[in-house]
C-alpha positions in Angstrom: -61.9 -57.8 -59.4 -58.6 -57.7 -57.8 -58.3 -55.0 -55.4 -54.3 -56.6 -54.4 -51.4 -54.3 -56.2 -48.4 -55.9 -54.0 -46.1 -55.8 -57.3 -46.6 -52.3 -57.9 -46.5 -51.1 -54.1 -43.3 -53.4 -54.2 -42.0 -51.3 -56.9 -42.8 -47.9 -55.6 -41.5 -49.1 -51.8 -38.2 -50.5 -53.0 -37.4 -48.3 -55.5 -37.9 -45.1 -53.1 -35.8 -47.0 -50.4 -33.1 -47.8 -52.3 -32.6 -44.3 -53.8 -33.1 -42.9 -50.3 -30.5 -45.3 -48.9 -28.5 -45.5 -51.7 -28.2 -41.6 -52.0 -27.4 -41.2 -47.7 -24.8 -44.4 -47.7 -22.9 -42.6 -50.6 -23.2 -38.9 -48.9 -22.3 -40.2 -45.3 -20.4 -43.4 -46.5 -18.2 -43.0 -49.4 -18.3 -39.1 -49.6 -17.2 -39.3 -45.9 -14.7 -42.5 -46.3 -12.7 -40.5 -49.3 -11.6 -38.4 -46.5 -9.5 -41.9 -45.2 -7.6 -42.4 -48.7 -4.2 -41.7 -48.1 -3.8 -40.0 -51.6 -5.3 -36.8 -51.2 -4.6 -36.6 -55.5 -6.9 -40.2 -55.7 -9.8 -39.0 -52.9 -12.0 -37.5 -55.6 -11.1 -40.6 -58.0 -11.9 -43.2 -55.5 -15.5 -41.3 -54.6 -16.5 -40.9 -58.5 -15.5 -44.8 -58.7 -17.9 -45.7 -56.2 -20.3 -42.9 -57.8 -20.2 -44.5 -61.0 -20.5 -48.0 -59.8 -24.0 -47.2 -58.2 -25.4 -45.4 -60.7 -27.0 -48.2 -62.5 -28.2 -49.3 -59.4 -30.1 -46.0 -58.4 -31.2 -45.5 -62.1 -32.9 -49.1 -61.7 -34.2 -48.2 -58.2 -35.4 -44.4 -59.3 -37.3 -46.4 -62.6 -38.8 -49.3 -60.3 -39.9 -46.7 -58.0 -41.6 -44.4 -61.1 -43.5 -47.5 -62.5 -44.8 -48.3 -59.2 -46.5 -44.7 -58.9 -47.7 -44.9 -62.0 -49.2 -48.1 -61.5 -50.5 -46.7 -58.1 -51.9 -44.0 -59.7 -53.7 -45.7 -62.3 -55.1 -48.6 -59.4 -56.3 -44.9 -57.4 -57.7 -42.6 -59.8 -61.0 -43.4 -58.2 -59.6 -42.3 -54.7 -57.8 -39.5 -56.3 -60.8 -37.6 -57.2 -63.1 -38.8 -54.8 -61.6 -39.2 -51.2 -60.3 -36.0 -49.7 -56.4 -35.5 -48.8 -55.4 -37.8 -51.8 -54.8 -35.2 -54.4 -53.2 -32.8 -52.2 -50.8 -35.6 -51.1 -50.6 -37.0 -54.5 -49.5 -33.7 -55.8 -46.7 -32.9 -53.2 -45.1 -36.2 -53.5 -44.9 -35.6 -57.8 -43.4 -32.3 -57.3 -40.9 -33.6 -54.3 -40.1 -37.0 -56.9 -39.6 -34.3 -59.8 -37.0 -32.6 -58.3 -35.5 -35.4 -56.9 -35.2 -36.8 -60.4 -33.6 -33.9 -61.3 -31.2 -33.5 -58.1 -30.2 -37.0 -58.7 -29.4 -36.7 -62.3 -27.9 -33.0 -62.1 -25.5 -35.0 -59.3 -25.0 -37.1 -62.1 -23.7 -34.9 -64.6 -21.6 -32.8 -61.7 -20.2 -36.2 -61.0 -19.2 -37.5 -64.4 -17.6 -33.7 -64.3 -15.6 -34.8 -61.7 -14.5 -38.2 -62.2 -13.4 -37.1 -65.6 -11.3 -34.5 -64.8 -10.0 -37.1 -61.6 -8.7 -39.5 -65.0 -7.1 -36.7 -66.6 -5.0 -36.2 -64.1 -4.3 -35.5 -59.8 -6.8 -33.5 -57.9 -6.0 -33.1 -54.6 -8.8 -32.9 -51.9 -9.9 -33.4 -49.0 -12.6 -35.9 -50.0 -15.0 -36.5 -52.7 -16.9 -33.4 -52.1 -14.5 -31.2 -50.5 -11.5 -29.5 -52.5 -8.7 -28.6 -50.7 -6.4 -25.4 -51.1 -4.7 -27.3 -54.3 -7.8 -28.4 -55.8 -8.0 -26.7 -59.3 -11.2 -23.8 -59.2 -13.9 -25.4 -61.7 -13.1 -28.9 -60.2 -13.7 -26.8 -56.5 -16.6 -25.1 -57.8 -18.1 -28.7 -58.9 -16.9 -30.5 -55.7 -18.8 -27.7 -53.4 -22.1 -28.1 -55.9 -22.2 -31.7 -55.5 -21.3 -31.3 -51.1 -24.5 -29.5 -51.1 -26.9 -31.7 -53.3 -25.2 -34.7 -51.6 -28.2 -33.8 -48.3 -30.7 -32.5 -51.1 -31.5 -35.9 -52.9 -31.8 -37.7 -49.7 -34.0 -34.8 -48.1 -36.4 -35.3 -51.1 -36.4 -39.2 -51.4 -37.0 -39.3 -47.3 -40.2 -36.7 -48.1 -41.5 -38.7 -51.0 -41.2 -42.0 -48.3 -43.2 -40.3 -46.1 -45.7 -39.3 -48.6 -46.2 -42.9 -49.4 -46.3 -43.9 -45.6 -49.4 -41.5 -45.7 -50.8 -42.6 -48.5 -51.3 -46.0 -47.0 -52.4 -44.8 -44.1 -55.2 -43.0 -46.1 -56.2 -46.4 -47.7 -57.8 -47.7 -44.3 -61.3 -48.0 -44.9 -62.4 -45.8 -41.8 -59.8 -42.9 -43.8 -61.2 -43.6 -47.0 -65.0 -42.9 -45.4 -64.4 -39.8 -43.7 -61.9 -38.4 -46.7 -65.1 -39.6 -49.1 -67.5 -38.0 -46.8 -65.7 -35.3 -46.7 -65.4 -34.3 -50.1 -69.4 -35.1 -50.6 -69.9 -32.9 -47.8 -68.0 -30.3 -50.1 -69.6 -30.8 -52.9 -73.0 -30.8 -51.4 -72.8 -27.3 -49.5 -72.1 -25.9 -53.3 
């Protein structure tokens, strides 16, 4: 039997860093470099082109990264009910990966919101994510939504890291004894 899952571990550890990375470099990067355009009616343009040329990137990174916890998951199950800490960490880093699907892809949406109301005609701002005092108010309203969850998706992606950081930690055989014994020990005093 094969006890080596470097594909899949690949997959989850690439994926997550290039949506982590992918998701700060646009926040501090291009977010932050829209404040440089000259143009303060193309600013929000030139950050929802740049938006919508990652995207398929990130969607590809946020899919390897979801086949390689599955595949994780399925190559654990025996760890995940047996040795202790694995569920509990297993848990925590579905939940954080839940919403960070659904912080990325609401960004998404705000962002396509943006970008096409950028082609329909001038917004002026001071970047990407911040209107200025000409910016029309549902455009605004967008813009300050998407300033906000520009920090959230990264906050999430840099937990879910760490999660998986831990999670191979708990794969050294002296964790995997003691979480094991652990749970035995539970299970015994019962």
């Amino acid at each position: 039997m094969n006890d080596r899952h470097t594909v899949i571990r690949t997959l989850h550890d690439l994926g997550g860093a290039v949506w982590l990375g992918g998701s700060l470099m646009g926040a501090i990067g291009l977010n932050g470099a829209s404040k440089d355009v000259a143009d303060s009616d193309d600013r929000a343009k030139v950050a929802s082109s740049g938006w919508a040329r990652w995207a398929p990137v990130s969607a590809a990174a946020i899919g390897a990264h979801l086949a390689g916890d599955l595949g994780l998951l399925l190559a654990n199950r025996g760890r995940l009910a047996r040795q202790k800490g694995v569920t509990a960490n297993t848990v925590v880093k579905t939940v954080l990966t839940a919403a960070a699907i659904g912080t990325t892809a609401y960004s998404g949406v705000l962002g396509a919101r943006l970008a096409k109301a950028a082609k329909a005609g001038a917004v002026d701002a001071d970047s990407g994510v911040v209107p200025s005092e000409a910016t029309p108010g549902e455009v605004a309203a967008v813009q300050q939504r998407l300033r906000g969850l520009q920090w959230v998706t990264p906050a999430l992606t840099a937990g879910i890291v760490a999660l998986g950081a831990q999670q191979g930690e708990q794969q050294r055989p002296r964790q995997m004894l003691a979480g094991v014994g652990a749970r035995l020990g539970r299970l015994a005093g019962r």
